[in-house]
C-alpha positions as a Markdown table, in Angstrom:
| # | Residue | x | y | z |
|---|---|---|---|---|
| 1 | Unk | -289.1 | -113.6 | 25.5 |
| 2 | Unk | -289.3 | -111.0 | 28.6 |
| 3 | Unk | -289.7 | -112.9 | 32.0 |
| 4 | Unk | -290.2 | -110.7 | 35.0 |
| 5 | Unk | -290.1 | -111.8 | 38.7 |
| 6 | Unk | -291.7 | -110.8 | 41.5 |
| 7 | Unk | -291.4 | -111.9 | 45.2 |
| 8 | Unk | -294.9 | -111.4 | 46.5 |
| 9 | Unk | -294.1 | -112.7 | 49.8 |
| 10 | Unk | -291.1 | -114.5 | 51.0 |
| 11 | Unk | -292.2 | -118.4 | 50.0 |
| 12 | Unk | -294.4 | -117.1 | 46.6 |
| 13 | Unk | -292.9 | -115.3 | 43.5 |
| 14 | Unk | -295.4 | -114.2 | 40.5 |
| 15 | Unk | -293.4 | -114.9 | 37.1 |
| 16 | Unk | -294.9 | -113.2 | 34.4 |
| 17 | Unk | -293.9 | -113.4 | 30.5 |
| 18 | Unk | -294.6 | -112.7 | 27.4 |
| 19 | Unk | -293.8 | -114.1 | 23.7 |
| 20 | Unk | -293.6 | -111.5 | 21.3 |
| 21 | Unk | -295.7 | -112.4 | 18.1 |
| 22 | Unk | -293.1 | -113.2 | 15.5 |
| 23 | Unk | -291.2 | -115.3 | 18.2 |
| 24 | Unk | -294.4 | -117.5 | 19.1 |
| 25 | Unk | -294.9 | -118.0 | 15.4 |
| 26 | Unk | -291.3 | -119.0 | 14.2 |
| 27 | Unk | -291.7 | -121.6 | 17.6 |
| 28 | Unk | -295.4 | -122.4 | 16.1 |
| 29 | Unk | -294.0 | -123.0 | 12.2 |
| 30 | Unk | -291.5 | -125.5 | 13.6 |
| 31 | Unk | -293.8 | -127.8 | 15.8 |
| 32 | Unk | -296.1 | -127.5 | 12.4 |
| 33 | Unk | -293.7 | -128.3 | 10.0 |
| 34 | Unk | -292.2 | -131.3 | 12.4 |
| 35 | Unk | -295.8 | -132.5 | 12.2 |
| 36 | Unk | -295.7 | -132.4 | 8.5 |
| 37 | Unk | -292.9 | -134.4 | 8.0 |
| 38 | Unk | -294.2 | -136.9 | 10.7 |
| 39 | Unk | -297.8 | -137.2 | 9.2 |
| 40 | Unk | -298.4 | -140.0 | 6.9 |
| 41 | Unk | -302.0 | -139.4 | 5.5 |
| 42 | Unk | -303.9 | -140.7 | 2.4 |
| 43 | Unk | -303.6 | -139.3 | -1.1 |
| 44 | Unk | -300.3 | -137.1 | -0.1 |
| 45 | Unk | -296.7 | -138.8 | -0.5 |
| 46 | Unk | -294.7 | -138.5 | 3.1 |
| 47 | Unk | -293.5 | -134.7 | 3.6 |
| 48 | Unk | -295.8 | -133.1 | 1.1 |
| 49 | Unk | -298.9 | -132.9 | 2.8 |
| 50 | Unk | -299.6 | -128.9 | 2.3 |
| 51 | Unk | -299.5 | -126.3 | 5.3 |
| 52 | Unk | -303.3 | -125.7 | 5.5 |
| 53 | Unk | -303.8 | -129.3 | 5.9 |
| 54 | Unk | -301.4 | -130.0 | 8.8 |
| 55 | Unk | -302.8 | -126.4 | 10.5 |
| 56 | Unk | -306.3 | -127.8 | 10.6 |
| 57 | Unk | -305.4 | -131.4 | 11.7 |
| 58 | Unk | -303.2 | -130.3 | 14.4 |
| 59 | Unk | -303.5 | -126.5 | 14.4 |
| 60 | Unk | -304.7 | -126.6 | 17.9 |
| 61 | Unk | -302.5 | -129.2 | 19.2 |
| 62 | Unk | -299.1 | -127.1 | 17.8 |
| 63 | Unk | -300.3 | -124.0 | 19.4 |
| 64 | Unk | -300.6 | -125.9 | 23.0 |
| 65 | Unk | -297.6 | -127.1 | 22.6 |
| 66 | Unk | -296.1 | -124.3 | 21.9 |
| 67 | Unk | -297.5 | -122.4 | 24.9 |
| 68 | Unk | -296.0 | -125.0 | 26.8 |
| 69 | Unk | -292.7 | -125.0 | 25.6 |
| 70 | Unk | -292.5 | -121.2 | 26.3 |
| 71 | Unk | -294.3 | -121.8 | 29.8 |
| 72 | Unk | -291.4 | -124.4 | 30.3 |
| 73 | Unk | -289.1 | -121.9 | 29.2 |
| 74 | Unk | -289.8 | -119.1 | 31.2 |
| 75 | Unk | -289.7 | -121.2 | 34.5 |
| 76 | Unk | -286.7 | -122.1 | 34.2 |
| 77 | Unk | -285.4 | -118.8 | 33.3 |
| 78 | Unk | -287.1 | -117.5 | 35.9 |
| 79 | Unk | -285.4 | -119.9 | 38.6 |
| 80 | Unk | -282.4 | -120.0 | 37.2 |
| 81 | Unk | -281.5 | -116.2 | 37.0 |
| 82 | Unk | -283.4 | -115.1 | 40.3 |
| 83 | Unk | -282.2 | -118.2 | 41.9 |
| 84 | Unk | -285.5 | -119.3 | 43.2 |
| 85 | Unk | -286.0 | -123.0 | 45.1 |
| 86 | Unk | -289.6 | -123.9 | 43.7 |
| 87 | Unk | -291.5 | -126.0 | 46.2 |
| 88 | Unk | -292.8 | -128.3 | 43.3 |
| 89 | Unk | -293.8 | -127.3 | 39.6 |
| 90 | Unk | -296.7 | -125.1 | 38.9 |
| 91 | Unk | -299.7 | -126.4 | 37.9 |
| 92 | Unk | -300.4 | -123.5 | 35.1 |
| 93 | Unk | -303.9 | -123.2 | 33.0 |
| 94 | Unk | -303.0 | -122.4 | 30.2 |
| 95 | Unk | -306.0 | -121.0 | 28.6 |
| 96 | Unk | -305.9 | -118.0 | 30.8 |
| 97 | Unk | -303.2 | -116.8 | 28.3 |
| 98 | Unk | -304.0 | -113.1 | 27.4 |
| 99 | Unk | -305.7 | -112.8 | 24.2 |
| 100 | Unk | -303.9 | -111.1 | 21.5 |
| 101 | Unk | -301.0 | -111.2 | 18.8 |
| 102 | Unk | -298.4 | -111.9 | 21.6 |
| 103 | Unk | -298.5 | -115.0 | 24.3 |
| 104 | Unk | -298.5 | -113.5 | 27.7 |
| 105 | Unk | -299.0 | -115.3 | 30.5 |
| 106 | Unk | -298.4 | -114.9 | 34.7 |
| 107 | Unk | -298.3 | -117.5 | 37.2 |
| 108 | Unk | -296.9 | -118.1 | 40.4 |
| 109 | Unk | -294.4 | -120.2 | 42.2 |
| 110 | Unk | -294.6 | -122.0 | 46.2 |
| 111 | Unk | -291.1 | -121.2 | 46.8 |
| 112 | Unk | -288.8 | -123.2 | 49.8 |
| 113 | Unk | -288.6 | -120.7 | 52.8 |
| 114 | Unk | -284.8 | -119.3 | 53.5 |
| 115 | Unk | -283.3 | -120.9 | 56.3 |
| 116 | Unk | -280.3 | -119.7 | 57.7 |
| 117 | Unk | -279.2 | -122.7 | 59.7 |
| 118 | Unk | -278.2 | -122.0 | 63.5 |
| 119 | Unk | -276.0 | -124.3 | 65.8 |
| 120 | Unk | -277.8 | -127.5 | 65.5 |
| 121 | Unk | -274.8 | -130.4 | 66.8 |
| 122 | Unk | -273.0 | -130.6 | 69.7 |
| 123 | Unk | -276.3 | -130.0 | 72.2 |
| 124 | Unk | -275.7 | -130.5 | 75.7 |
| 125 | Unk | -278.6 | -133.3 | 76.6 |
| 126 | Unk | -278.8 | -135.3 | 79.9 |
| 127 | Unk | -279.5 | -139.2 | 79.6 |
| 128 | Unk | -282.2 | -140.7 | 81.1 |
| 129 | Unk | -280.8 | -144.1 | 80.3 |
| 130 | Unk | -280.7 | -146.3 | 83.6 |
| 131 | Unk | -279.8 | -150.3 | 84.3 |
| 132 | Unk | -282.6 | -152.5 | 84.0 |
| 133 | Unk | -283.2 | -154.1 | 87.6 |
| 134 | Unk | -283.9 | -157.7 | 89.1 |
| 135 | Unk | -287.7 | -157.1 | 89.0 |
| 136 | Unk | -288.2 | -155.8 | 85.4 |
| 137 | Unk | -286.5 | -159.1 | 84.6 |
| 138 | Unk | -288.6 | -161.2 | 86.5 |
| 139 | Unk | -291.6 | -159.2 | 84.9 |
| 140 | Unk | -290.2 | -159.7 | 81.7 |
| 141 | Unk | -289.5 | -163.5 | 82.4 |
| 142 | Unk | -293.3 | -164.2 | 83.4 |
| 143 | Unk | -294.2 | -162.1 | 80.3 |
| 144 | Unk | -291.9 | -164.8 | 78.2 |
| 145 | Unk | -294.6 | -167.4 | 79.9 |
| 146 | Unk | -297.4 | -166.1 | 79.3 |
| 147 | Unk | -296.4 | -166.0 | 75.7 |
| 148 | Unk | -295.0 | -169.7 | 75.5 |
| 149 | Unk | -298.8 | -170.6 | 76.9 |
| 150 | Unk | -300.8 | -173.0 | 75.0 |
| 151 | Unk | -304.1 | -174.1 | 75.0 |
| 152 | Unk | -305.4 | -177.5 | 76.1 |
| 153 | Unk | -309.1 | -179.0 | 75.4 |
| 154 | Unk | -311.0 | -178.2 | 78.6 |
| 155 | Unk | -312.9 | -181.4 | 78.9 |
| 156 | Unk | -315.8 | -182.1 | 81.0 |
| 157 | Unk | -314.2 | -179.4 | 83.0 |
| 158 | Unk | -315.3 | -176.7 | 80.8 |
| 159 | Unk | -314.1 | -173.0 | 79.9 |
| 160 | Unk | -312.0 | -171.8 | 82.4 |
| 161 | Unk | -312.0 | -167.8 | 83.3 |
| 162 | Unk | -308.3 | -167.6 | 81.8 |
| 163 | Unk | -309.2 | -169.8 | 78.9 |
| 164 | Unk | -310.6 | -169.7 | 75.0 |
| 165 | Unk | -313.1 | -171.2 | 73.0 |
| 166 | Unk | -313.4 | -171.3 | 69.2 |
| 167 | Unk | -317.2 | -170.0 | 68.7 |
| 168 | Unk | -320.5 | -169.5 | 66.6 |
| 169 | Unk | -321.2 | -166.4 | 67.0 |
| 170 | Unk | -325.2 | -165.3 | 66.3 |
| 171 | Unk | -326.8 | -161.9 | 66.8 |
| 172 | Unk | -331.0 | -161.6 | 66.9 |
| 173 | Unk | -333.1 | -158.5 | 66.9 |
| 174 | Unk | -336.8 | -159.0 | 67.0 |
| 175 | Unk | -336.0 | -162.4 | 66.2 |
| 176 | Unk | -333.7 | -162.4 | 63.5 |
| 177 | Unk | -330.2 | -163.6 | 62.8 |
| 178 | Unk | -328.7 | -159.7 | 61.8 |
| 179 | Unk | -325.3 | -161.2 | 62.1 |
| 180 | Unk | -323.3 | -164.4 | 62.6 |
| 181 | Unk | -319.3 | -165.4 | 62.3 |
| 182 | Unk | -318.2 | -169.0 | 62.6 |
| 183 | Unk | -314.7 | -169.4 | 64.0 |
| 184 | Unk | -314.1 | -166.7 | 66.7 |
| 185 | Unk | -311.5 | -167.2 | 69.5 |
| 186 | Unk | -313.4 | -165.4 | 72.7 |
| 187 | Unk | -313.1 | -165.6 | 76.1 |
| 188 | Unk | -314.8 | -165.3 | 79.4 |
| 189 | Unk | -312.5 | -162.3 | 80.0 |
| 190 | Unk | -313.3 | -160.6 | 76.5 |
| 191 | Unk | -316.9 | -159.5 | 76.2 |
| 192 | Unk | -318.5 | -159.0 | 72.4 |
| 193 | Unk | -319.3 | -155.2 | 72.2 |
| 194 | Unk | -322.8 | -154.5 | 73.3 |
| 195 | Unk | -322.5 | -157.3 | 76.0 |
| 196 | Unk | -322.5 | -156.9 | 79.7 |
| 197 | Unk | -318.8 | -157.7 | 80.4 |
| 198 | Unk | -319.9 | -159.9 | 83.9 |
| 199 | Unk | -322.7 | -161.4 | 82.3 |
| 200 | Unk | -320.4 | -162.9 | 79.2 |
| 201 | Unk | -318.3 | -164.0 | 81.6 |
| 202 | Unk | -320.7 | -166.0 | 83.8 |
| 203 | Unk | -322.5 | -167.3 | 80.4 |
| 204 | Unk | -319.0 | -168.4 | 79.4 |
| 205 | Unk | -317.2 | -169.9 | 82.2 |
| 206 | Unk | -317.5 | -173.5 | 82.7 |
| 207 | Unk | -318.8 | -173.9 | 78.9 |
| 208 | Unk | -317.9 | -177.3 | 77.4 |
| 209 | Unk | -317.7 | -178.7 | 73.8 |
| 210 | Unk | -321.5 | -178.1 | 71.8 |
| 211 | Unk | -323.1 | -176.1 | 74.3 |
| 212 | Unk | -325.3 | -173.3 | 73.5 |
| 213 | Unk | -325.3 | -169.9 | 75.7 |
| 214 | Unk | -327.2 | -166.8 | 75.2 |
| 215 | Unk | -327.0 | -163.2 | 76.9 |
| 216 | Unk | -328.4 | -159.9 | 75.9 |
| 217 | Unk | -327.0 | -157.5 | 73.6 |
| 218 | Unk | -327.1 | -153.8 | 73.2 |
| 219 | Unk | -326.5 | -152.8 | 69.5 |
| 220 | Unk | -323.8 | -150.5 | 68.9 |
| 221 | Unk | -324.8 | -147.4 | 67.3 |
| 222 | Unk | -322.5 | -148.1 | 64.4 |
| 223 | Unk | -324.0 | -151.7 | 63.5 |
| 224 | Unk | -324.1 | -152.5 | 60.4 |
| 225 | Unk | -328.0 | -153.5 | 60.4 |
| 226 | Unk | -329.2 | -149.7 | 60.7 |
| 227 | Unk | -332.4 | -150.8 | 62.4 |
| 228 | Unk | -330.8 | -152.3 | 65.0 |
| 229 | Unk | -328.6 | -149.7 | 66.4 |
| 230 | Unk | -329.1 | -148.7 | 69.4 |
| 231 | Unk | -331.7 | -151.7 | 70.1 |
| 232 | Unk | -331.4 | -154.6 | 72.2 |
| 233 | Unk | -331.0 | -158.3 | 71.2 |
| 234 | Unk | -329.9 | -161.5 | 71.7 |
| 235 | Unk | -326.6 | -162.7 | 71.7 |
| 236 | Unk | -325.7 | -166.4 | 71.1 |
| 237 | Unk | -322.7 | -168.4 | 71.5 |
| 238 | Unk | -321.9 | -171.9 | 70.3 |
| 239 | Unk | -319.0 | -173.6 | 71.8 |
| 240 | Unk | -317.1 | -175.6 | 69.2 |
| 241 | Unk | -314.5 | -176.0 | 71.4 |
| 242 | Unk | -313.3 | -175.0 | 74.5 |
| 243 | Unk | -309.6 | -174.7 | 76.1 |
| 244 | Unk | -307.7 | -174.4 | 78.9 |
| 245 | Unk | -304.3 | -171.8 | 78.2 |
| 246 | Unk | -301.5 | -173.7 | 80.3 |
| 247 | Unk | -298.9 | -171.4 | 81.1 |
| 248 | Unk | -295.0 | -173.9 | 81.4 |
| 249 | Unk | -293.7 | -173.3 | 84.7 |
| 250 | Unk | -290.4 | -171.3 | 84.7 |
| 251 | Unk | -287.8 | -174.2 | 84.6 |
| 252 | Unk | -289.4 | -175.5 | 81.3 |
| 253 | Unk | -288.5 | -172.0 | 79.6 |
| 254 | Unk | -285.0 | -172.6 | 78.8 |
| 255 | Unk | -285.9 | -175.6 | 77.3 |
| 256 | Unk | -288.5 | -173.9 | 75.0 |
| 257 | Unk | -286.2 | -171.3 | 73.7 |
| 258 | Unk | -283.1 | -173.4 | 73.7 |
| 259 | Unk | -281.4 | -172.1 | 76.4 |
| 260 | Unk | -278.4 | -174.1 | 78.7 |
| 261 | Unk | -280.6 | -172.8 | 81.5 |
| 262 | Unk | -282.1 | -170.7 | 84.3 |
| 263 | Unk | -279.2 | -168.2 | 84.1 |
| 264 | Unk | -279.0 | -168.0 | 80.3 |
| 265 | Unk | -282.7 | -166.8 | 80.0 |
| 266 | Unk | -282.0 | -164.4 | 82.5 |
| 267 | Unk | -278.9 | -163.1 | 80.8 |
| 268 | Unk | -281.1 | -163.1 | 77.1 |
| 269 | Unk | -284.0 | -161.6 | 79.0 |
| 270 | Unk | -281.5 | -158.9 | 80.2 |
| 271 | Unk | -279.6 | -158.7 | 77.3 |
| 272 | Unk | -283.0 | -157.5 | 75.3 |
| 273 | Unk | -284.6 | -155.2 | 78.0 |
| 274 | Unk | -280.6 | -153.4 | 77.6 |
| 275 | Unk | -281.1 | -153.4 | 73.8 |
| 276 | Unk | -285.2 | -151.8 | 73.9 |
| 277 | Unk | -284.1 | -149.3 | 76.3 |
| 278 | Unk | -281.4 | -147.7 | 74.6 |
| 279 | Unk | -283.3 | -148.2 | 71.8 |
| 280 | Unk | -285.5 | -146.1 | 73.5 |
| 281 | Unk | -283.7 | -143.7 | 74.7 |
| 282 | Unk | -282.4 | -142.8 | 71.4 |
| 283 | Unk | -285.7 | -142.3 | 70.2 |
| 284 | Unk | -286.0 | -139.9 | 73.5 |
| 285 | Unk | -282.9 | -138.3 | 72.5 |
| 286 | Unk | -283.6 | -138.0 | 69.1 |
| 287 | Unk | -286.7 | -136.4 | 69.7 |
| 288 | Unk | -285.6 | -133.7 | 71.9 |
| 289 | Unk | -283.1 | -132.9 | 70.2 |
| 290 | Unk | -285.0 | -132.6 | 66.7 |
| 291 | Unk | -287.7 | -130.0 | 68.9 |
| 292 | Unk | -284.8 | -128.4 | 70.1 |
| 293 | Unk | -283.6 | -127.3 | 66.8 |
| 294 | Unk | -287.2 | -126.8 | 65.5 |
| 295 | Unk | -287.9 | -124.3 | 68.2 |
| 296 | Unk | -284.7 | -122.2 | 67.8 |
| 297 | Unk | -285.4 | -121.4 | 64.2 |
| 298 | Unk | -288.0 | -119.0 | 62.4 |
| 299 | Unk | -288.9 | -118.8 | 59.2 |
| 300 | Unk | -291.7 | -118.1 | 56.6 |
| 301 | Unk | -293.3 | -121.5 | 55.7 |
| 302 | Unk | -295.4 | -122.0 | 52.4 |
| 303 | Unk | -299.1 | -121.1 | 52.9 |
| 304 | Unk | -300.6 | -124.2 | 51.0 |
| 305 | Unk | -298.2 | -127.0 | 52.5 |
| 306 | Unk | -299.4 | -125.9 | 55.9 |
| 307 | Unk | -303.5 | -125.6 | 54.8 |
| 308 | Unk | -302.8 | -129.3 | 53.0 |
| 309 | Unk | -301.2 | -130.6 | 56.4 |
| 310 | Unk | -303.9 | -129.1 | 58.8 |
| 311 | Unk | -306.9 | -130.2 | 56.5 |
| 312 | Unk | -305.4 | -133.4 | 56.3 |
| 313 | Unk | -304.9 | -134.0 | 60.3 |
| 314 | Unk | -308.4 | -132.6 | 60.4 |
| 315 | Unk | -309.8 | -135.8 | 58.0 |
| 316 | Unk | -308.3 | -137.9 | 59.9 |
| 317 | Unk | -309.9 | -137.0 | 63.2 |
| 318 | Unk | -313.0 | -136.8 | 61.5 |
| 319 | Unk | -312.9 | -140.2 | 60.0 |
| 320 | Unk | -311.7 | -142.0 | 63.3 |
| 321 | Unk | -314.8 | -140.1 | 65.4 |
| 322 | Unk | -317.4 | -140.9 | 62.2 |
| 323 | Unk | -315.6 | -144.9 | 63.3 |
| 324 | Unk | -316.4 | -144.3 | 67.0 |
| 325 | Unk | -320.2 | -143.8 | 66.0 |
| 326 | Unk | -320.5 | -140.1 | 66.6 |
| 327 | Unk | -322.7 | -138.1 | 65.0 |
| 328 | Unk | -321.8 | -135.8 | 61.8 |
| 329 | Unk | -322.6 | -132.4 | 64.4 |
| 330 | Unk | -320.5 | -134.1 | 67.5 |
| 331 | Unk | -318.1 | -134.8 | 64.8 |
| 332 | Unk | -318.3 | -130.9 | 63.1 |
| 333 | Unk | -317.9 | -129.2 | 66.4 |
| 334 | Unk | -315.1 | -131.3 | 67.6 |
| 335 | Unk | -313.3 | -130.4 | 64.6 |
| 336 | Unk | -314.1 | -126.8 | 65.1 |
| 337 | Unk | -313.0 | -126.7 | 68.5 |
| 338 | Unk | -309.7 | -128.3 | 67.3 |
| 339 | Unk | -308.6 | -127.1 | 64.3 |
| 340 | Unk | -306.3 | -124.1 | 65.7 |
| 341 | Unk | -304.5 | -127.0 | 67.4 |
| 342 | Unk | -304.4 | -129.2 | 63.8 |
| 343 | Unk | -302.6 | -125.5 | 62.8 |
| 344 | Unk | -300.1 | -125.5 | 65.5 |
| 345 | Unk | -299.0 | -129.3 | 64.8 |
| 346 | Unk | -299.1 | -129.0 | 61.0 |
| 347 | Unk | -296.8 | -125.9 | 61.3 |
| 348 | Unk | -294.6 | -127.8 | 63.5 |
| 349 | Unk | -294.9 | -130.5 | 60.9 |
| 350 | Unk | -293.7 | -128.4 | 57.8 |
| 351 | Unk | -291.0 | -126.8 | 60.0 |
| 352 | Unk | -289.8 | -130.1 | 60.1 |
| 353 | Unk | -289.5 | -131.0 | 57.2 |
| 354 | Unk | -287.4 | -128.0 | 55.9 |
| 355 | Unk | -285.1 | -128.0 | 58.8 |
| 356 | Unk | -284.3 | -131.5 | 57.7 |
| 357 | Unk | -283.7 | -130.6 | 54.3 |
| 358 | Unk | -281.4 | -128.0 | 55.2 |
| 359 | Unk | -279.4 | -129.6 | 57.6 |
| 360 | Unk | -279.4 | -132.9 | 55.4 |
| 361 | Unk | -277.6 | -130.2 | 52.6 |
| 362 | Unk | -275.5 | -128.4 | 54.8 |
| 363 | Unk | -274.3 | -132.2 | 55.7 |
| 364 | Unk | -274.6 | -133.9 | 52.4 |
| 365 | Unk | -276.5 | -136.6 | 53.6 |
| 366 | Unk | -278.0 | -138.1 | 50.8 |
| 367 | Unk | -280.3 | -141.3 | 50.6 |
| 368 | Unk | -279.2 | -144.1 | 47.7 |
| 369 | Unk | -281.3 | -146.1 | 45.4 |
| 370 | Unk | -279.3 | -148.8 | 48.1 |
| 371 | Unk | -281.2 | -147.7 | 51.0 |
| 372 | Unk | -284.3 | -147.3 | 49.1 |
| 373 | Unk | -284.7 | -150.8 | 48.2 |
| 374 | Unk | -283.6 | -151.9 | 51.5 |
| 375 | Unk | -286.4 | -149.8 | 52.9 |
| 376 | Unk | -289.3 | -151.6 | 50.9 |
| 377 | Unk | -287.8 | -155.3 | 51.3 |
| 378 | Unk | -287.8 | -154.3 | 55.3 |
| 379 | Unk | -291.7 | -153.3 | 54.4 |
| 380 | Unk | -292.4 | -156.0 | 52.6 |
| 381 | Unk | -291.0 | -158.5 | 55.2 |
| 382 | Unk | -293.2 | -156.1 | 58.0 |
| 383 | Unk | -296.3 | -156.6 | 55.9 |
| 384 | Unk | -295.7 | -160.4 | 54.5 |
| 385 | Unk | -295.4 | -159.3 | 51.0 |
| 386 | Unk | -293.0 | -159.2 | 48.2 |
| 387 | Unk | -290.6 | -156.7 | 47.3 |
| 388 | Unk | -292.3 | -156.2 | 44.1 |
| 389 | Unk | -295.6 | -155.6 | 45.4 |
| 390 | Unk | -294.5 | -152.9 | 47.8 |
| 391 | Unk | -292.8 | -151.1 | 45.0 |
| 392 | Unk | -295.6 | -151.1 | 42.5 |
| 393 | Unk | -298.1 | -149.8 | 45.6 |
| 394 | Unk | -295.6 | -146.9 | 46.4 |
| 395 | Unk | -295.0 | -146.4 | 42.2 |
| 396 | Unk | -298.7 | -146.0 | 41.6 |
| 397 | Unk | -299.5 | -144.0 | 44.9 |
| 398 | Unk | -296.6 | -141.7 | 44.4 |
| 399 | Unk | -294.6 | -142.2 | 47.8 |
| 400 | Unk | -291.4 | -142.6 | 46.5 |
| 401 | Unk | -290.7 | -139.0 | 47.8 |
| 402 | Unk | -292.2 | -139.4 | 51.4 |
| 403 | Unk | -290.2 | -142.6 | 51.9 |
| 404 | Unk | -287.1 | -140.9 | 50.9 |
| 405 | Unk | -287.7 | -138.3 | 53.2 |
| 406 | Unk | -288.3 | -140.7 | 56.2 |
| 407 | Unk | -285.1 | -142.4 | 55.7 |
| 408 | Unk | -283.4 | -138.7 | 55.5 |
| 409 | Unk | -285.2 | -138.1 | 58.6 |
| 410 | Unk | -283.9 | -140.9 | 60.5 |
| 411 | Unk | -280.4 | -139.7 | 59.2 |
| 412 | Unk | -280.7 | -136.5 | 60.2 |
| 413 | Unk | -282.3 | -137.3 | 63.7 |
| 414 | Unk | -279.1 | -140.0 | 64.2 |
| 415 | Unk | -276.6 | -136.9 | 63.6 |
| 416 | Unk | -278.3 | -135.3 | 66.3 |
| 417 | Unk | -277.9 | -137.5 | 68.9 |
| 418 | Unk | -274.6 | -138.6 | 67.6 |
| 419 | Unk | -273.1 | -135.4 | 67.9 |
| 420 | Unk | -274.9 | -135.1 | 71.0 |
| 421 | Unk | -272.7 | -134.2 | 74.5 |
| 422 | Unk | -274.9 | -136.5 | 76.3 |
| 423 | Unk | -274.6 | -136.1 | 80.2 |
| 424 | Unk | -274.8 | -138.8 | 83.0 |
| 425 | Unk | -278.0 | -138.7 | 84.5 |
| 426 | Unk | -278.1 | -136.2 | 87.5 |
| 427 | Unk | -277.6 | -138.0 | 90.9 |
């Protein structure tokens, strides 16, 4: 078999081959005659059923086969002697075959671009990393109260402006019910869309326990009653309950969160605002770092991995404005208008992701079947789920791959800043 490579641009090669006639048949006669020893078919003993008969129950089936054994073939020959780096494995038709006594067939190959890997550690970086103060603990400490609050039943005092009420919930246009939820947790402060904020707020303030209030409602173009969108309505609210949120006062925190006292929730809330700002300044680090590299390198990248990326960030902006309520022409020309920038960032995108291959190579960083399952238990504890229901999603929608390559990532983005000179922050 002749296979024949040629580099058509520096991320696609065209392999071309071709079988000659006796070699396809010997190949052929051997797929055939495996069949015949396999086939077990009534009124011939196991082994003798004759030639003809095997060729026309699977004459077409051996000759596939056979084309793809030689397809397989010729790939890797061809990316083994021209040393190619295939992006991923050709999706080859193979009926396209040239017609004739020999099997001949061309295809081509999305090839990894060539990266010669400049200086990428040791990157001089200042830190913007500075002490927490006095007042972002305090801050933090009344944000700690606000989230031990709890609600109280308002009484015959009614719905405060800071409170919540557990509500009925009815929509009318032109007197109809067009939607209703039993069960919602509103507030005078959070308006249902389509309502005046002020005037849900004066309807709901000093509610009590059964009472009824109604305001008007503006449809949101998006409702899910087509014919009223856009039209105005009725909205009414049954109170099922109201409550008061009462917020502890400071010296009952350390109580709450068992804590000696006063100066040990100061020293925890301290101790936590430290942790999410370095945290945070990693991720800063990290970051610039990571652009740093990506912008001192150029290479080709493959066509269709950047067309995939940019048509993909473009579906996405087009499904979140269709979710806003706009229009499928506001929706076209804001694409239209945006699509060299979808460009830009999925080429920034791809960049990034070879860059981390290579340096992950040049480094040996590798990520273990360890670190995989750690991965998914962490996602399944995120998403309240179990470990093997995570795994079977990612198994059947094929994002073993992109997982691994987040965790490389991470790697990758830690050497950075690791081997980082990272400078006091400029007085």
């Amino acid at each position: 078999m002749q296979v024949q490579v040629e580099k058509t641009s520096p991320c696609v090669a065209r392999v071309s081959f071709t079988v000659p006639a006796d070699e396809f048949r010997a190949e052929l006669q051997q797929i055939l005659s495996q069949a015949g020893r396999q086939a077990r078919i009534k009124g011939f003993r196991p082994g003798k059923v004759p030639a003809a008969v095997i060729e026309r129950l699977h004459g077409d089936e051996a000759r596939r086969e056979t084309r793809q054994r030689f397809v397989q073939k010729a790939y890797e020959q061809a990316v083994k002697e021209n040393e190619l780096r295939p992006l991923q494995h050709p999706r080859i038709d193979l009926e396209a075959a040239a017609s004739g006594p020999e099997f001949a067939l061309d295809f081509e190959l999305q090839l990894r671009p060539k990266i010669e890997l400049g200086e990428y550690k040791g990157q001089e970086i200042e830190s913007s990393l500075e002490p927490v103060s006095d007042e972002e603990v305090e801050a933090a400490i009344e944000q700690v109260r606000q989230n031990q609050a709890r609600p109280e039943p308002a009484g015959d005092e009614g719905l405060p402006e800071t409170g919540m009420a557990l509500c009925k919930v009815e929509l009318e246009h032109e007197g109809q019910v067009v939607f209703t939820r039993e069960g919602l947790r509103l507030g005078p402060q959070t308006a249902v869309p389509g309502v005046d904020p002020e005037a849900f707020k004066q309807a709901l303030t000093g509610a009590v326990d059964g009472a009824t209030v109604e305001v008007p409602v503006t449809f949101p173009a998006d409702f899910e009653v087509e014919a009223a969108r856009g039209a105005t309505g009725t909205c009414r609210l049954t109170i099922n309950q109201a409550f008061r949120i009462v917020v502890p006062a400071r010296e009952e925190l350390p109580g709450l969160l068992d804590l000696e006292d006063d100066a040990a929730l100061v020293a925890r809330v301290r101790e936590k605002l430290d942790e999410a700002n370095r945290n945070h300044e990693e991720q800063r680090v990290e970051s610039e770092l990571l652009g740093r590299v990506i912008e001192a390198h150029t290479f080709d990248l493959p066509e269709p991995m950047v067309e995939q990326q940019t048509q993909a960030r473009l579906e996405q902006t087009k499904n979140e404005l269709r979710g806003q309520g706009q229009s499928d022409e506001e929706v076209e020309a804001h694409v239209a208008s945006h699509a060299a920038e979808a460009r830009t960032q999925a080429e920034r995108t791809t960049k990034a992701y070879f860059l981390i291959e290579a340096i992950s190579e040049a480094e040996g960083l590798q990520v273990t079947e360890a670190e995989m399952r750690d991965e998914l238990k962490s996602i399944a504890a995120r998403n309240r789920s179990s470990f093997d229901e995570v795994a079977r999603y990612y198994q059947e929608q094929n994002l073993f791959g992109q997982l691994g390559m987040e965790i490389l990532e991470r790697k990758v983005r830690r050497l950075l800043r690791e081997s980082a000179a990272l400078k006091s922050p400029a007085v």
